[in-house]
ZADO-1210 file (C-alpha; in nm, 4 decimals, padded with zeros to 6 digits):
<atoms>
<atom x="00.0000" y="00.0000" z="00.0000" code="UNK" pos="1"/>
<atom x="00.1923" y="00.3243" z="-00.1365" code="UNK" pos="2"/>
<atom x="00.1033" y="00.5744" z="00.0673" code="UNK" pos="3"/>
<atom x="00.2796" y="00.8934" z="00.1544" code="UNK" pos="4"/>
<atom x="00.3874" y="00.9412" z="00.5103" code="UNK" pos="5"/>
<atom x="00.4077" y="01.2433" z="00.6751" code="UNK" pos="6"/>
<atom x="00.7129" y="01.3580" z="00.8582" code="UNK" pos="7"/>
<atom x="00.5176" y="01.5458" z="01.2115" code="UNK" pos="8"/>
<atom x="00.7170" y="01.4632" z="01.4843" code="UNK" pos="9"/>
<atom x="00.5001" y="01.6586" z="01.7098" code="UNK" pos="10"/>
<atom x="00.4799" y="01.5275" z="02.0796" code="UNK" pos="11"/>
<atom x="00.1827" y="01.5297" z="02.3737" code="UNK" pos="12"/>
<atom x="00.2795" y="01.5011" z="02.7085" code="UNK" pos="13"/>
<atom x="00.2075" y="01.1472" z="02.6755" code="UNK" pos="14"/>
<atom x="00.4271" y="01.0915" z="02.3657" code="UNK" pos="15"/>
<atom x="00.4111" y="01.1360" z="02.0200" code="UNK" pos="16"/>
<atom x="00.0526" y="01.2777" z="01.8531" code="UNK" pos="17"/>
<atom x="-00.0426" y="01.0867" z="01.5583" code="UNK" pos="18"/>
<atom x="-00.0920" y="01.3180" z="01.2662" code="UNK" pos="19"/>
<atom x="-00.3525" y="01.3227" z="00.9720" code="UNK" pos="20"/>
<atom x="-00.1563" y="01.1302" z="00.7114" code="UNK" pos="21"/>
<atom x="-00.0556" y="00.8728" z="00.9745" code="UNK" pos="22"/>
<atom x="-00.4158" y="00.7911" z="01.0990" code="UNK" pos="23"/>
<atom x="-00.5004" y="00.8279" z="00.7270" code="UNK" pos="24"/>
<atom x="-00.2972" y="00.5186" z="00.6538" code="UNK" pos="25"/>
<atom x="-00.3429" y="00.3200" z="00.9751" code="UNK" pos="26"/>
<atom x="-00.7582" y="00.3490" z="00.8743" code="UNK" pos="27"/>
<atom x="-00.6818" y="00.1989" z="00.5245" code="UNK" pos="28"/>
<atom x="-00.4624" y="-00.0952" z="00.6686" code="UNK" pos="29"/>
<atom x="-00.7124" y="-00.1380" z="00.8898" code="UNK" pos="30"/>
<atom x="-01.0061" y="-00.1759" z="00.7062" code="UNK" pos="31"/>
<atom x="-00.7977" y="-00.3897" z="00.4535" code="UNK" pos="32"/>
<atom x="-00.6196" y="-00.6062" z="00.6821" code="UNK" pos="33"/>
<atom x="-00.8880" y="-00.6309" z="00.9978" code="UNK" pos="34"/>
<atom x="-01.2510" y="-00.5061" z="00.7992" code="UNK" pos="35"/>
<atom x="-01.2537" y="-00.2730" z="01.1064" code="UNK" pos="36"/>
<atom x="-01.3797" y="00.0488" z="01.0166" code="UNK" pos="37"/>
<atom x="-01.2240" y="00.3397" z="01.2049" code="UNK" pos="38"/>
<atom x="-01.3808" y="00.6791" z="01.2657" code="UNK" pos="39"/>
<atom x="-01.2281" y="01.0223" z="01.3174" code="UNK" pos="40"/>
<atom x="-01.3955" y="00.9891" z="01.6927" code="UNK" pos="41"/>
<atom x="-01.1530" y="00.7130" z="01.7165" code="UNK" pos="42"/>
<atom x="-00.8247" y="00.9131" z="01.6250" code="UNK" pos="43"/>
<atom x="-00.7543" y="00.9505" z="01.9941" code="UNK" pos="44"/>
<atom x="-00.8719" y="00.6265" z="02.1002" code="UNK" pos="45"/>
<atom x="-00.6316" y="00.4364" z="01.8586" code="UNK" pos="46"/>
<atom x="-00.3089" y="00.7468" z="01.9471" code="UNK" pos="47"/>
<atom x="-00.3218" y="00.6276" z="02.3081" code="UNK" pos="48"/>
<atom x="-00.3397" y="00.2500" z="02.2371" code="UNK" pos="49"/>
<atom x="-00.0946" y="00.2475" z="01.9717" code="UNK" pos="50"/>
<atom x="00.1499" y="00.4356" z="02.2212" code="UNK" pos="51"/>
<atom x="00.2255" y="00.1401" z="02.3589" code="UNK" pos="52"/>
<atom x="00.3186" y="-00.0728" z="02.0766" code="UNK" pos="53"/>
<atom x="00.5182" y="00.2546" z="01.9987" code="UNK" pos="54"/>
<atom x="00.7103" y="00.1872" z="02.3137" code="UNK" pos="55"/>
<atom x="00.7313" y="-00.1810" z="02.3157" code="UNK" pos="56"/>
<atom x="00.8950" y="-00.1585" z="01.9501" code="UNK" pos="57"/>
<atom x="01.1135" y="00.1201" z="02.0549" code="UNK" pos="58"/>
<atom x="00.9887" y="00.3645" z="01.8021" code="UNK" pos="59"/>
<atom x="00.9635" y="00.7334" z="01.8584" code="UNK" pos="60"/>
<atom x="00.6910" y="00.8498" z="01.6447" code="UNK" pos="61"/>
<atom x="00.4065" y="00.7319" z="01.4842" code="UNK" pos="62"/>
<atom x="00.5541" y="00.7468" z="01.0949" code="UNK" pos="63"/>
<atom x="00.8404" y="00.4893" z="01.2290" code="UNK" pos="64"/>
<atom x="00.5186" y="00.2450" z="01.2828" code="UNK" pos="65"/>
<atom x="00.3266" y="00.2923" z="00.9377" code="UNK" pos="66"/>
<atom x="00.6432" y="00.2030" z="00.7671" code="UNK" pos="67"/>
<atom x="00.6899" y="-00.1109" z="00.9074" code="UNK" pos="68"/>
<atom x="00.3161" y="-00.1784" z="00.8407" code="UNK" pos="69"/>
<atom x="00.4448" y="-00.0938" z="00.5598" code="UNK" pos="70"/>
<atom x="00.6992" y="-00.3101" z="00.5344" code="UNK" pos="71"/>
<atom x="00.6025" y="-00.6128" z="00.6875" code="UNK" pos="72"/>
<atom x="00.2379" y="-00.6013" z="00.7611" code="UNK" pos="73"/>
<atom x="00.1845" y="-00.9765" z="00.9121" code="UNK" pos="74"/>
<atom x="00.4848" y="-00.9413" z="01.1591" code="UNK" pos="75"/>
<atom x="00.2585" y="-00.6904" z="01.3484" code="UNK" pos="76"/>
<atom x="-00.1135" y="-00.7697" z="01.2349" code="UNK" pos="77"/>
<atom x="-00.2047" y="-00.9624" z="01.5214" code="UNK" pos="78"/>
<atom x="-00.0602" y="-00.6588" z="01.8032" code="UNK" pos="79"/>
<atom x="-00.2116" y="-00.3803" z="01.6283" code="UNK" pos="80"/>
<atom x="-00.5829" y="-00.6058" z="01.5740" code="UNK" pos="81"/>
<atom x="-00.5165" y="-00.6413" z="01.9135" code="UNK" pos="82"/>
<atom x="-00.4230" y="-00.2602" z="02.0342" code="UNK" pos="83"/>
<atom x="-00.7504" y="-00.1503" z="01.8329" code="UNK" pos="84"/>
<atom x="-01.0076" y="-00.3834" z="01.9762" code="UNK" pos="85"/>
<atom x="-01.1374" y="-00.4683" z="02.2870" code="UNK" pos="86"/>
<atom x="-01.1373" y="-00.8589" z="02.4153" code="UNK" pos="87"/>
<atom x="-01.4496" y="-00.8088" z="02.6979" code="UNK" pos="88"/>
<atom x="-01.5439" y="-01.1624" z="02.7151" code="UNK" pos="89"/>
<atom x="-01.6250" y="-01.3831" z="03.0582" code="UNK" pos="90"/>
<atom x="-01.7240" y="-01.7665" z="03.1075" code="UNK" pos="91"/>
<atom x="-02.1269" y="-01.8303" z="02.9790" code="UNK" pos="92"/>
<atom x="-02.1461" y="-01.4599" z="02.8521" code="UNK" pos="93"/>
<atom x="-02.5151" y="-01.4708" z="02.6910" code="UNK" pos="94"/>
<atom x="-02.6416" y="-01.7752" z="02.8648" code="UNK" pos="95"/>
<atom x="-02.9243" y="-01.8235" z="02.6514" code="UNK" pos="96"/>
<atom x="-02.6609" y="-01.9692" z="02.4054" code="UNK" pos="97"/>
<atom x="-02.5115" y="-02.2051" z="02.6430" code="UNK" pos="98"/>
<atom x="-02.8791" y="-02.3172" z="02.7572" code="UNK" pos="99"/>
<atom x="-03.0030" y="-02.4136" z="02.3992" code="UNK" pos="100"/>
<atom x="-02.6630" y="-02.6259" z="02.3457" code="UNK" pos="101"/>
<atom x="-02.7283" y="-02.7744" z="02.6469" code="UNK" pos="102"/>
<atom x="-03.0887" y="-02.8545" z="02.6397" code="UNK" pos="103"/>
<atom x="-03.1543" y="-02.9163" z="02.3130" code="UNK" pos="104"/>
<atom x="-02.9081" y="-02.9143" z="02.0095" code="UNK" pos="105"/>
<atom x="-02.5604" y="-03.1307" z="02.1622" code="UNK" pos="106"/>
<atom x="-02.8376" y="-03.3999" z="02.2722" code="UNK" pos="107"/>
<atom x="-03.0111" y="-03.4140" z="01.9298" code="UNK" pos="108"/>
<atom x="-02.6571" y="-03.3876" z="01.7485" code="UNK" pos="109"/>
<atom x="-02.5100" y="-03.6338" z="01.9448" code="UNK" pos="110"/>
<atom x="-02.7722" y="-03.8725" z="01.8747" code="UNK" pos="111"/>
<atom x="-02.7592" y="-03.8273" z="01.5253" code="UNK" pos="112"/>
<atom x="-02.3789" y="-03.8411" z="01.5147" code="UNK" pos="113"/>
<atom x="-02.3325" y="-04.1789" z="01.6999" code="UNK" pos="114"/>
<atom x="-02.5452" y="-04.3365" z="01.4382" code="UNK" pos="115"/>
<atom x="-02.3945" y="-04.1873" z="01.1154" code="UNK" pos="116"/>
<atom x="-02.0205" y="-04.1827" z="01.2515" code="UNK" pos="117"/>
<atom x="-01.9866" y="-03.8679" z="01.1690" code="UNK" pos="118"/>
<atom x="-01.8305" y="-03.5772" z="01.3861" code="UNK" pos="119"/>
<atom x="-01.9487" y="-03.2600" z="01.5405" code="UNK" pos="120"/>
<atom x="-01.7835" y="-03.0020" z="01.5314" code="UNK" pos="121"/>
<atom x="-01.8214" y="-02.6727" z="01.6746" code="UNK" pos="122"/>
<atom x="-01.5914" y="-02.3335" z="01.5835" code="UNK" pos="123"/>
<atom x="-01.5396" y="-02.0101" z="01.8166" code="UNK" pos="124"/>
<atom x="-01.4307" y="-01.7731" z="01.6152" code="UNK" pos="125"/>
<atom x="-01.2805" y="-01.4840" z="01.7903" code="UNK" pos="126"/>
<atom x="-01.2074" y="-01.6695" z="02.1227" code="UNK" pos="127"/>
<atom x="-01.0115" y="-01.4307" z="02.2477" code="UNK" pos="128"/>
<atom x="-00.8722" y="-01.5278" z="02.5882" code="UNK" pos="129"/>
<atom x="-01.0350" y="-01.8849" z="02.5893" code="UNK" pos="130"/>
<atom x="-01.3748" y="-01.8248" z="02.8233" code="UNK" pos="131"/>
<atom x="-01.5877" y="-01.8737" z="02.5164" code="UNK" pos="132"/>
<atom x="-01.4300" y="-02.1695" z="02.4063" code="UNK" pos="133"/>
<atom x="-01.3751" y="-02.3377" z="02.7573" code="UNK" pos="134"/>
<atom x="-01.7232" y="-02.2717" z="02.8458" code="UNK" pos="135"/>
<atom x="-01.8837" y="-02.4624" z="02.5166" code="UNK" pos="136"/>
<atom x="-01.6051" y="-02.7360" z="02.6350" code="UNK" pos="137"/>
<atom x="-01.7428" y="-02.8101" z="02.9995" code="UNK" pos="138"/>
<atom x="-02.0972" y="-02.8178" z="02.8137" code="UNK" pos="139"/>
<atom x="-01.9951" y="-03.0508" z="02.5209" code="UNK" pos="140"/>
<atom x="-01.7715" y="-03.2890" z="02.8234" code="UNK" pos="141"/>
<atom x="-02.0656" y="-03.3230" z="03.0452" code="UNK" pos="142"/>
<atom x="-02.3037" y="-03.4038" z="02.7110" code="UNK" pos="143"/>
<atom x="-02.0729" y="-03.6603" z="02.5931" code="UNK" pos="144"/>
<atom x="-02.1108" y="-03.8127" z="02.9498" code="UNK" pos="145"/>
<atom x="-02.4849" y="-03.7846" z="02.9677" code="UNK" pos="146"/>
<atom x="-02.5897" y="-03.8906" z="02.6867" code="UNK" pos="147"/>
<atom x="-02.3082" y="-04.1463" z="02.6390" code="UNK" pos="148"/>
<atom x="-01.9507" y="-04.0972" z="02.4229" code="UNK" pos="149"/>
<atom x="-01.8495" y="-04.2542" z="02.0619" code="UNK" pos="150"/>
<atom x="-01.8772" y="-03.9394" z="01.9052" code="UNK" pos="151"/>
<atom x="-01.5533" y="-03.7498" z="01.7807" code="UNK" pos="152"/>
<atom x="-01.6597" y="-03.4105" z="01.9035" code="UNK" pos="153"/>
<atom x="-01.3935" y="-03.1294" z="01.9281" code="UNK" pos="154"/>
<atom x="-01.3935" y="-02.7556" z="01.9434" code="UNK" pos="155"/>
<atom x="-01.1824" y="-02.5222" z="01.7494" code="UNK" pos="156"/>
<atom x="-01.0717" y="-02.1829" z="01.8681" code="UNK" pos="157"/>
<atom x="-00.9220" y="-01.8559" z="01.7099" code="UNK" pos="158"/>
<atom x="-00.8298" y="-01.5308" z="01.6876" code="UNK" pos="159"/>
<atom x="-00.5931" y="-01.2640" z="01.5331" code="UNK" pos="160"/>
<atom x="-00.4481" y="-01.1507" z="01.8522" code="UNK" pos="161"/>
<atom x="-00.1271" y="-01.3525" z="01.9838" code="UNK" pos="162"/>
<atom x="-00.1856" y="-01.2117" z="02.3314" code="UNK" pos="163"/>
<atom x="-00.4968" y="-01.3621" z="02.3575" code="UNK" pos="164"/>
<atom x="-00.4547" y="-01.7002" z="02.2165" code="UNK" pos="165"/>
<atom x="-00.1322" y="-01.6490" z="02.4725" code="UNK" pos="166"/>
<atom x="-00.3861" y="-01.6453" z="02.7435" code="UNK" pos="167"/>
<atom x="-00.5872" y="-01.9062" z="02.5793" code="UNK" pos="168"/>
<atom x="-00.3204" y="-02.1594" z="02.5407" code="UNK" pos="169"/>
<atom x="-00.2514" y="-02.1150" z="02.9057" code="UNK" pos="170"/>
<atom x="-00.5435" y="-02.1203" z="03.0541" code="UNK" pos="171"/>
<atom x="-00.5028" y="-02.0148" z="03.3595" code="UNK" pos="172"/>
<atom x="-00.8035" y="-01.7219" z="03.5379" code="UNK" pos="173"/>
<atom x="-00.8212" y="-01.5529" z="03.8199" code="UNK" pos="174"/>
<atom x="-01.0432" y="-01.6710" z="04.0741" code="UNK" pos="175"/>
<atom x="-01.2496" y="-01.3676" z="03.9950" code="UNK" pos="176"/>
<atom x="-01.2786" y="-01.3786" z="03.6841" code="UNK" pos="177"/>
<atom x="-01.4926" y="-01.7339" z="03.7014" code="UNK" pos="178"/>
<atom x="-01.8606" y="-01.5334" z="03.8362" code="UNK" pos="179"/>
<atom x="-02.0455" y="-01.7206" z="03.5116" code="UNK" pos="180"/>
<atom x="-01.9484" y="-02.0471" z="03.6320" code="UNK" pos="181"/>
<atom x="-02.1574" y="-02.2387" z="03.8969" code="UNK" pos="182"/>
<atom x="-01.9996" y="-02.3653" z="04.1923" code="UNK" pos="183"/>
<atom x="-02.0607" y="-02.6982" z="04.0700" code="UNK" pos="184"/>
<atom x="-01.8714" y="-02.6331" z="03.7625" code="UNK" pos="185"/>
<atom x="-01.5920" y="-02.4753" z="03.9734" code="UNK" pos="186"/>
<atom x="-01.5260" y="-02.7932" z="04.1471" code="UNK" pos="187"/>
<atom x="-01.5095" y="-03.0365" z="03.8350" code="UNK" pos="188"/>
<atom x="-01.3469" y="-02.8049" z="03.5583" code="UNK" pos="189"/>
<atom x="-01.1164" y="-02.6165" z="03.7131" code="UNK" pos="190"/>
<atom x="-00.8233" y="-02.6808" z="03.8977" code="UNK" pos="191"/>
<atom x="-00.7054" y="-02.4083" z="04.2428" code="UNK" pos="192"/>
<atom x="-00.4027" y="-02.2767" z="04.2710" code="UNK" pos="193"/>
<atom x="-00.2120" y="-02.3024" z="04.5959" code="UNK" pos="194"/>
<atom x="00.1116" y="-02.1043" z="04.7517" code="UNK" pos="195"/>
<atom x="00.2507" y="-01.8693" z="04.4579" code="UNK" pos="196"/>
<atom x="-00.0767" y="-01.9293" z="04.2283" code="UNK" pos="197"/>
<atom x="-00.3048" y="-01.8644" z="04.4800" code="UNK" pos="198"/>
<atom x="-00.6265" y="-01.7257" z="04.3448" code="UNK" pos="199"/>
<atom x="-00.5899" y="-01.8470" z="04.0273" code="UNK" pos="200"/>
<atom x="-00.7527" y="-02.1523" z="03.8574" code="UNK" pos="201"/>
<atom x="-00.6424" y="-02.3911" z="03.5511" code="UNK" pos="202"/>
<atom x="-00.9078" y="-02.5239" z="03.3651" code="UNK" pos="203"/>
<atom x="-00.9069" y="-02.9062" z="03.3422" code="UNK" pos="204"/>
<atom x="-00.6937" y="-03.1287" z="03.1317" code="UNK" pos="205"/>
<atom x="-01.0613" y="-03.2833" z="03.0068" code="UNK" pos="206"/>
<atom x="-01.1355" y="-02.9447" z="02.8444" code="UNK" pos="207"/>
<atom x="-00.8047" y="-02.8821" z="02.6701" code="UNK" pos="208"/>
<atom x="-00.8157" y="-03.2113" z="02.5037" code="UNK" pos="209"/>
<atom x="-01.1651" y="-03.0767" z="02.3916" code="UNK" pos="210"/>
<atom x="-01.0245" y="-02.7220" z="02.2255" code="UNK" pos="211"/>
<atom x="-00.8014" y="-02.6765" z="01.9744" code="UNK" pos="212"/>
<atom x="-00.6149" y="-02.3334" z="01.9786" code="UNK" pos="213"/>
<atom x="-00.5128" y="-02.1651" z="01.6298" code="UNK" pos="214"/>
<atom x="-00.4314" y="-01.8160" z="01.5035" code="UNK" pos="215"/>
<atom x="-00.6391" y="-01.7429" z="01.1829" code="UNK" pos="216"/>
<atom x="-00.7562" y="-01.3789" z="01.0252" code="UNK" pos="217"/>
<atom x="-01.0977" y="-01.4090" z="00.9349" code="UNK" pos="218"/>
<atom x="-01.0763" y="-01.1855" z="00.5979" code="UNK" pos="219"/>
<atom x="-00.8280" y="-01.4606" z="00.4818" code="UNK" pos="220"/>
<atom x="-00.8239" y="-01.7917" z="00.3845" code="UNK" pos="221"/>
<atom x="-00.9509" y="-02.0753" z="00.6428" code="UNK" pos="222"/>
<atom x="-00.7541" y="-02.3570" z="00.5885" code="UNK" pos="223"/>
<atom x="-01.1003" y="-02.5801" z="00.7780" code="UNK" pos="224"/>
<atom x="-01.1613" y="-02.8475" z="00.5369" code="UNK" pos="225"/>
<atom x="-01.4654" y="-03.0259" z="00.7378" code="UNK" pos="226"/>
<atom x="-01.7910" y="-02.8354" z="00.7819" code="UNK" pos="227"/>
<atom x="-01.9434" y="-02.7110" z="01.1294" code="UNK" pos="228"/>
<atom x="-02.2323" y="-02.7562" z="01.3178" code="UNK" pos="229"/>
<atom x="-02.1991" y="-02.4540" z="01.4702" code="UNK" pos="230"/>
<atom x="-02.0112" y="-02.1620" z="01.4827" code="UNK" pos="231"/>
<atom x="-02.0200" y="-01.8905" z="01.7726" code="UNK" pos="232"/>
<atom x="-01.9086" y="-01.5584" z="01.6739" code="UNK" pos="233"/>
<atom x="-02.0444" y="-01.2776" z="01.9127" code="UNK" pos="234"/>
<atom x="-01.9113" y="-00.9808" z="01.9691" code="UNK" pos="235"/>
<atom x="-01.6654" y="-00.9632" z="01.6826" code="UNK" pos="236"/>
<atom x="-01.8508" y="-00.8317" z="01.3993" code="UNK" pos="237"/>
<atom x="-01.9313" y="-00.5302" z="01.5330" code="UNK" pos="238"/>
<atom x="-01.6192" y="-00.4002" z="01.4664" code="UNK" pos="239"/>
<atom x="-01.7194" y="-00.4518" z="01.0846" code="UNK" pos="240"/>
<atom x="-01.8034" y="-00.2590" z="00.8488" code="UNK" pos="241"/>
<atom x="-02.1274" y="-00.3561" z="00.5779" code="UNK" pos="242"/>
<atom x="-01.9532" y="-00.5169" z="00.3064" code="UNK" pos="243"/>
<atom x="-01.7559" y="-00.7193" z="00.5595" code="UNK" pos="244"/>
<atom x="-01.9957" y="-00.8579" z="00.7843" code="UNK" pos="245"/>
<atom x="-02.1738" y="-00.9354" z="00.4046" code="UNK" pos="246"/>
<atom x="-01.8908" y="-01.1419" z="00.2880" code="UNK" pos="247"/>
<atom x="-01.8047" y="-01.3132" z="00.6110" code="UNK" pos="248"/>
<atom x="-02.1716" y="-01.4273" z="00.6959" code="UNK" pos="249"/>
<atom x="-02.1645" y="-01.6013" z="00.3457" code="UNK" pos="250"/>
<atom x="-01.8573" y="-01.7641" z="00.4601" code="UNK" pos="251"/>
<atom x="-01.9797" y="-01.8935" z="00.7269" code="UNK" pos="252"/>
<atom x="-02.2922" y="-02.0620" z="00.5713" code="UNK" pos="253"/>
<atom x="-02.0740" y="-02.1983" z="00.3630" code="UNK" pos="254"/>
<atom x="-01.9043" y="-02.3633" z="00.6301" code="UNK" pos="255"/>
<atom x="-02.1553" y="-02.5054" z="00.8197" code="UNK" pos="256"/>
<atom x="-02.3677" y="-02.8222" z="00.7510" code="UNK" pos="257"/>
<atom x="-02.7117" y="-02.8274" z="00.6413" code="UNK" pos="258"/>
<atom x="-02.9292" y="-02.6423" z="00.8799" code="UNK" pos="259"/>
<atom x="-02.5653" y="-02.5425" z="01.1179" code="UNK" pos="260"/>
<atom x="-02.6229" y="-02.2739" z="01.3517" code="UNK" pos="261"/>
<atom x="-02.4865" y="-01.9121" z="01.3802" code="UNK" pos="262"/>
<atom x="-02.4595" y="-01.7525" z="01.7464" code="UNK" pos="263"/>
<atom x="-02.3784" y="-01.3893" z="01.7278" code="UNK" pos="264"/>
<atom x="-02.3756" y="-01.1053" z="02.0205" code="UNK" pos="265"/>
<atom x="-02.6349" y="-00.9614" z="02.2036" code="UNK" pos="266"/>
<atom x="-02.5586" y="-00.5982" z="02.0228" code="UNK" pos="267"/>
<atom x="-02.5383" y="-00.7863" z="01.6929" code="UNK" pos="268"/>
<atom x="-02.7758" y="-00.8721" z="01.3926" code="UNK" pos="269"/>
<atom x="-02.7783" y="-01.0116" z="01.0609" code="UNK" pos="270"/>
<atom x="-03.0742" y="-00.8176" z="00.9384" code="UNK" pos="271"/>
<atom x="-03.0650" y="-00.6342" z="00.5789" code="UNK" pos="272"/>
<atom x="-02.7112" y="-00.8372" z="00.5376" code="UNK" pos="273"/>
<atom x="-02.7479" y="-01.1971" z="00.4666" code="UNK" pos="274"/>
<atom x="-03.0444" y="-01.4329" z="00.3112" code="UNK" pos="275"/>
<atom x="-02.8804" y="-01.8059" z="00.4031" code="UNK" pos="276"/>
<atom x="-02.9844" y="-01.7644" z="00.7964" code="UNK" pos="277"/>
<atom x="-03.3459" y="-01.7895" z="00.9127" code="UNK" pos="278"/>
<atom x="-03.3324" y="-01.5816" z="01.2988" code="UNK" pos="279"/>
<atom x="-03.4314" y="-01.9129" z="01.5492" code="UNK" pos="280"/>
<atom x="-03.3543" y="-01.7466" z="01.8742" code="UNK" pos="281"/>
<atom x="-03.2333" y="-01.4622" z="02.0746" code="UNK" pos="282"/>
<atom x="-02.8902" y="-01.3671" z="01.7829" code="UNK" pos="283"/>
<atom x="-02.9281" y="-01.7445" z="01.7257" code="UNK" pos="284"/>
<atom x="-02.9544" y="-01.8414" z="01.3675" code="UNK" pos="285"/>
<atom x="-03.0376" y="-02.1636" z="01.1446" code="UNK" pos="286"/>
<atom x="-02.8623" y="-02.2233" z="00.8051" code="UNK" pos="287"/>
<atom x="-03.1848" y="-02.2374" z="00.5446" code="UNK" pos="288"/>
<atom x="-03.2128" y="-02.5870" z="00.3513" code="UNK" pos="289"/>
<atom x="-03.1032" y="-02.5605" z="00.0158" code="UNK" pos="290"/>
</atoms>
């Protein structure tokens, strides 16, 4: 992306201020690279967040950064997707989701899957930190137990952000941070830490060998090969702008199986943008039969 860079060096008290042709060129490679759509209202939003990756690269000024967008755009995708978003996200955010996978779909899938062999697959896309995907894991463990195994079920989880995958991989949460989870769920799926990890908890082995954790950008390619059953991606597209959220909801039809299910977030809607989804629930949506 040629685009000229200008030389303003000039400085706030809390570092350098990040001039027209800068945020110009940051809201391009944004758009392109992320589909997020950045405002002028946001100009001051993205200076301060951005200061830090200033910092942590050792650069002095905001140019310094556009040219190694420039540059080398994928060497810094993932910190600057992360710098411009926010990652709110907690264990069984939007119950209502959790409640219909428990109650009704993972028992009817499971049923069906056990006698065609197939496998089910389920994709959280945008995991950020791991909650989302940890929490569909303690549901899909305890339906495999109830309503008996033989099924090759597995979830997979992304995101852009290496920080949060980071935190994903690791999964590890303050003791705090676990208010969505019942104290029943406490006990079984998480493991307490003791002397220096005190107040923390480690979810349990039994749920890692449930998720799979992988980086992916989802304006490019997915390397998936298999179809899902459902994918859950709330909260994410709101970042969007039109002709993004158009092209990735007709990705994700694509992806699913016949009559899969989209979960998006409680501030999000598919209305005016997309013809393959028939609204089932509360941002809950059904792939239409062909």
């Amino acid at each position: 992306m040629a685009v000229q860079l200008s030389q303003d060096t000039a400085t706030s008290p809390g570092g350098p201020l990040l001039g027209n042709r800068e945020f110009e060129f940051l809201r391009e490679f944004v758009l392109k690279h992320c589909g997020i759509a950045l405002s002028e209202q946001k100009r001051q939003l993205v200076q301060g967040r951005l200061l830090r990756r200033l910092r942590a690269l050792g650069l002095k000024e905001f140019a310094g950064y556009c040219e190694l967008l420039r540059n080398d755009p994928d060497s810094e995708l993932g910190d600057l997707a992360s710098a411009i978003s926010t990652n709110v996200t907690s264990f069984f955010r939007e119950s209502h989701h959790y409640d219909l996978l428990e109650q009704t779909l993972l028992p009817q899938w499971l049923a069906e899957k056990r006698r065609s062999g197939e496998r089910l697959r389920i994709w959280s896309a945008g995991c950020s930190t791991g909650e989302e995907p940890y929490a569909l894991a303690m549901v899909l463990a305890e339906a495999l137990e109830k309503h008996g195994g033989g099924v090759d079920a597995k979830i997979l989880a992304t995101d852009l952000s290496p920080q949060a995958l980071a935190g994903a991989r690791e999964g590890v949460y303050a003791v705090d941070k676990l208010g969505g989870v019942s104290a029943e769920r406490r006990r079984r799926w998480f493991l307490r830490g003791e002397g220096a990890y005190a107040g923390l908890a480690c979810v349990h082995p039994r749920l890692r060998e449930l998720v799979a954790i992988q980086p992916l950008n989802l304006l490019h390619d997915w390397p998936m090969s298999g179809l899902f059953d459902a994918i859950f991606c709330r909260n994410v597209v709101i970042y969007f702008d039109k002709p993004t959220k158009e092209r990735l909801f007709r990705r994700y039809a694509a992806q699913l199986v016949p009559e899969g299910y989209l979960f998006l977030g409680h501030s999000e809607s598919m209305h005016g943008l997309n013809d393959d989804f028939a609204l089932v629930g509360r941002t809950v949506y059904r792939k239409k039969p062909v």
